[in-house]
C-alpha positions in Angstrom: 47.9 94.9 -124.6 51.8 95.1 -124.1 54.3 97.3 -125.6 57.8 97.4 -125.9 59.9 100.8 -126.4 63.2 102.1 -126.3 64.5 103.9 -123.1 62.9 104.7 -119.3 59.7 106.3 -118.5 59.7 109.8 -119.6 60.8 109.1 -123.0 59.1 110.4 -126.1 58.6 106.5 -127.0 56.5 106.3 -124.0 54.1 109.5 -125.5 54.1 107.0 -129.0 53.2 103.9 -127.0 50.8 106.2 -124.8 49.1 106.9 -128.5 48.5 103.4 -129.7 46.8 102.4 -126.1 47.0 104.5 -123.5 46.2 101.7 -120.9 48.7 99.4 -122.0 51.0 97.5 -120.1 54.6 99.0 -121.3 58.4 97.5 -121.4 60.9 100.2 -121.4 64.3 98.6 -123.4 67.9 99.4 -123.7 68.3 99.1 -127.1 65.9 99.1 -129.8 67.7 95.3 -130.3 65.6 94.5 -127.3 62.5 96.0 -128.7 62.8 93.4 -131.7 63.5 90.8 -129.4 60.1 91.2 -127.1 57.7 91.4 -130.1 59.7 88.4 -131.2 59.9 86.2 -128.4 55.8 86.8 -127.7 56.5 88.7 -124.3 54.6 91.8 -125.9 52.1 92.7 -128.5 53.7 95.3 -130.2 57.1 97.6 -130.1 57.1 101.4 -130.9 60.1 102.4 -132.8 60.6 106.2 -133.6 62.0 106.1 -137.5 62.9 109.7 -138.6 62.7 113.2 -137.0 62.0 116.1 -138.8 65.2 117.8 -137.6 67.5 115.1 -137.1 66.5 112.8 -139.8 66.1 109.1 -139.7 67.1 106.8 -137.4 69.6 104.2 -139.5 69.5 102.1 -136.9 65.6 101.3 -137.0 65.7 100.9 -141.1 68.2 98.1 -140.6 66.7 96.3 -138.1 63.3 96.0 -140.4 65.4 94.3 -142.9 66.9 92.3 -140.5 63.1 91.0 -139.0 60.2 89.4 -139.9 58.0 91.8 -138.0 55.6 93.5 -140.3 55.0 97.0 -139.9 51.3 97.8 -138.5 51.1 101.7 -137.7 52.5 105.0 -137.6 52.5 107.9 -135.7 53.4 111.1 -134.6 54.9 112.9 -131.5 55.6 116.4 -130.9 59.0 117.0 -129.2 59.6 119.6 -126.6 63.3 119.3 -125.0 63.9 120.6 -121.6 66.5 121.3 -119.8 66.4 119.3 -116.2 68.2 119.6 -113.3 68.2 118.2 -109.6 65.8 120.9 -107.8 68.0 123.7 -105.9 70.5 123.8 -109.1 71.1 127.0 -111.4 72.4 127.1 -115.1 75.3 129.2 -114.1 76.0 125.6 -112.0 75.8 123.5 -114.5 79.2 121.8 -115.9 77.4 119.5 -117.9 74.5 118.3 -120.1 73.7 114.7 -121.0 71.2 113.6 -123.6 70.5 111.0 -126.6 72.8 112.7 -129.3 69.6 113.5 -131.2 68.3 115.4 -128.6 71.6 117.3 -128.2 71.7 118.2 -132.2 68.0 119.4 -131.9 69.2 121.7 -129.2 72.1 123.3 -130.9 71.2 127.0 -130.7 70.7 126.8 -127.4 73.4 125.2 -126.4 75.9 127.5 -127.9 74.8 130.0 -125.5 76.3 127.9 -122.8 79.8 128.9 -122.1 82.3 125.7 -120.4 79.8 123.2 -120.3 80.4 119.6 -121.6 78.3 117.7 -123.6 77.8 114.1 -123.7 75.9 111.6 -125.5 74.3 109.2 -123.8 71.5 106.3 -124.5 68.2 107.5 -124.1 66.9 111.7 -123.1 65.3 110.1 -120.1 67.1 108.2 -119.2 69.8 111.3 -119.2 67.4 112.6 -116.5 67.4 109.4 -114.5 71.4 108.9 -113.7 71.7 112.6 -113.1 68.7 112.0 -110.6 69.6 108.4 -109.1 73.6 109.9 -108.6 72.1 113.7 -107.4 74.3 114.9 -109.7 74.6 118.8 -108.6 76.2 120.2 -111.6 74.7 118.3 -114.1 71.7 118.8 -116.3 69.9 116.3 -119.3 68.0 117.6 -122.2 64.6 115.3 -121.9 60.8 115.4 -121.7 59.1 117.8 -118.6 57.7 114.3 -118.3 60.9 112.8 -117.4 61.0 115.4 -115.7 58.3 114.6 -113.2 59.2 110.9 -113.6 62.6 111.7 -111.9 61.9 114.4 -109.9 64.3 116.7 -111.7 62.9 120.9 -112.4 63.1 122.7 -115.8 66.0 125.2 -115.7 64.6 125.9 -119.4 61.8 125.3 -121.4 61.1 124.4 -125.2 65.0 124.7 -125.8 64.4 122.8 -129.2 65.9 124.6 -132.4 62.7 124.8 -134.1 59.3 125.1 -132.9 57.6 122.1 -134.8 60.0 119.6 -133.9 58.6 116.0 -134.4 59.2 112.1 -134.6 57.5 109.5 -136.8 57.0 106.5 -135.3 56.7 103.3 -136.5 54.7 100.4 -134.2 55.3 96.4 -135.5 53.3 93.1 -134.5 51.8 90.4 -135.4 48.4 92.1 -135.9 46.8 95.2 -136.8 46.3 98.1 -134.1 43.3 99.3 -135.8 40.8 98.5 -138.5 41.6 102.0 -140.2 42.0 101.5 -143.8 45.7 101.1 -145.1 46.7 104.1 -147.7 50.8 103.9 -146.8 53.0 100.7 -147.8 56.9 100.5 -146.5 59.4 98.4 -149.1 62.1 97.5 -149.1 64.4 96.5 -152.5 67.7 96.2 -153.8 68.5 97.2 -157.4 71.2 96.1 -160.3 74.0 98.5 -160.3 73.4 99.6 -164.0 72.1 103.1 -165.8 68.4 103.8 -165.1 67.8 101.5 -162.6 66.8 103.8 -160.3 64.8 105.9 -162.7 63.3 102.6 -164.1 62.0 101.4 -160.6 60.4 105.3 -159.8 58.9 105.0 -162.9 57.1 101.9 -162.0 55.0 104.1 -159.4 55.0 107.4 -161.4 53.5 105.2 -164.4 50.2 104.9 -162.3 49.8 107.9 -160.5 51.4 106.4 -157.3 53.0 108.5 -155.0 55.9 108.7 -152.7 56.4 109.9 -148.7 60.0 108.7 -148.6 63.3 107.1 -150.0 66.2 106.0 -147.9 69.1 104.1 -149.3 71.4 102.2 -146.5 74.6 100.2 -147.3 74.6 96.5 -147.6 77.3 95.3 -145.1 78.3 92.3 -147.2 78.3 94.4 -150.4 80.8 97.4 -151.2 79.1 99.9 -152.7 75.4 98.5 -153.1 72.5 99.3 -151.3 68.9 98.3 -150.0 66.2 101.4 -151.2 63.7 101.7 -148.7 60.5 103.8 -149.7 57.0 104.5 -148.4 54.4 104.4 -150.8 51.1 106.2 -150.9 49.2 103.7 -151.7 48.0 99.7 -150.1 48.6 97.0 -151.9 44.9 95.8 -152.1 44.5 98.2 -155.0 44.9 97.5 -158.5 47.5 100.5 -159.0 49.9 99.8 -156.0 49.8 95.5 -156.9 50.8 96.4 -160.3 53.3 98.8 -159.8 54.8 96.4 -157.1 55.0 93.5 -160.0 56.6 95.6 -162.1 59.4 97.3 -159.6 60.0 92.7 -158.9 61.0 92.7 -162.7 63.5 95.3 -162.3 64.7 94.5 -158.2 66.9 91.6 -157.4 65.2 91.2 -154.3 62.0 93.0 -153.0 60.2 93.2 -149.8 56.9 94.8 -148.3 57.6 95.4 -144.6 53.5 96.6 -144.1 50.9 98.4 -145.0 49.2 100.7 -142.8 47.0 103.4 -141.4 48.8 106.7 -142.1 49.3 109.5 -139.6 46.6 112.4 -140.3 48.4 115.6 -140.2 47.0 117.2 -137.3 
């Protein structure tokens, strides 16, 4: 098995990709563009894509590029997130001038961070791969907010540990391909729809899953580029579409959406 994910060795996508096989053979990508692109193009089976954190929200970026895809959505999972700070070994906090992370991972952080007096902060692609440049340029008086695995990847130490604003800190992944991960039932469904910009709409298309006892894990509206002012609803159902209920209520939110989608149906994450 092969498995794309966004960023370098180290990086919490690598735990998630760990999770669906942890002897898979792994692509670490730039952008999660590329991630797309190598479940596309056949060069891997599947591509881990983290969709919302339960500080920081969801990730826009991953929601679009669904739309924008044919690549059905096969699993989901969860990873724990524990930021360190990293620096090259020898190096003190009172030395460091700055701190480098994915902006995520520098929002998570914010208490801490606040402690630190004239230190700059900057955003940069990836948490480990943060811990990368400041290793491959032996950056002295720098530091990146990343994984104790990227950590030991790069051979950076931990100036400080569990830095994260909140001690529960996690990320839901999503995993697409061609083919199911697992023969776990499915009891979650992603859609996507659009809606006409009228009274009730909304309410009329809820209604469709509160009518049957259906319910909901998530709704996300994102702006349609071409579009002022209208928008694509993106929800996650609690329910497959193999049951009566759920292929109902789906029938009846395509009489009231323009346009309707289902990006997969799934195994969900068991809380753990």
């Amino acid at each position: 098995m092969k498995i794309a994910y966004q960023g370098e060795p180290g990086a919490f996508s690598e735990a998630a990709s760990r999770q669906v096989n942890a002897m898979a053979d792994l692509l670490p990508c730039r952008a999660f563009e590329d991630v797309f692109a190598a479940v596309n193009e056949g060069r891997v089976d599947y591509g881990v894509l983290p969709i919302e954190n339960s500080i920081g929200g969801s990730i826009h970026r991953n929601f679009d590029l669904l739309q924008q895809n044919d690549l059905p959505i096969v699993a989901e999972l969860e990873v724990p997130v524990v930021h360190h700070l990293l620096a090259l070994p020898g190096t003190t906090l009172p030395e460091v001038k700055r701190i480098y992370s994915h902006p995520q991972g520098l929002a998570q952080c914010e208490h801490f961070l606040q402690t630190l007096i004239g230190v700059e902060l900057i955003a940069s692609y990836d948490t480990a791969g943060s811990a990368k440049m400041i290793a491959t340029n032996r950056m002295t008086d720098a530091a990146a907010i990343a994984s104790r695995r990227a950590g030991e990847v790069f051979g950076l130490d931990v100036l400080k540990a569990g830095i994260q604003d909140y001690e529960h800190n996690t990320t839901r992944f999503l995993v697409i391909g061609r083919k199911a991960v697992s023969d776990a039932p499915h009891d979650k469904t992603s859609i996507v729809f659009t809606l006409p910009n009228e009274p009730g709409a909304l309410f009329k298309a809820l209604s469709a899953f509160a009518l049957r006892g259906i319910g909901l894990t998530k709704l996300e509206s994102r702006p349609m580029p071409a579009r002022k002012w209208e928008y694509l609803f993106y929800m996650d159902l609690k329910a497959s579409p193999e049951q009566p209920a759920c292929q109902r209520a789906l029938a009846h939110l395509a009489e009231i959406a323009p346009t309707l989608r289902v990006l997969g149906s799934y195994a969900s994450c068991k809380p753990t």
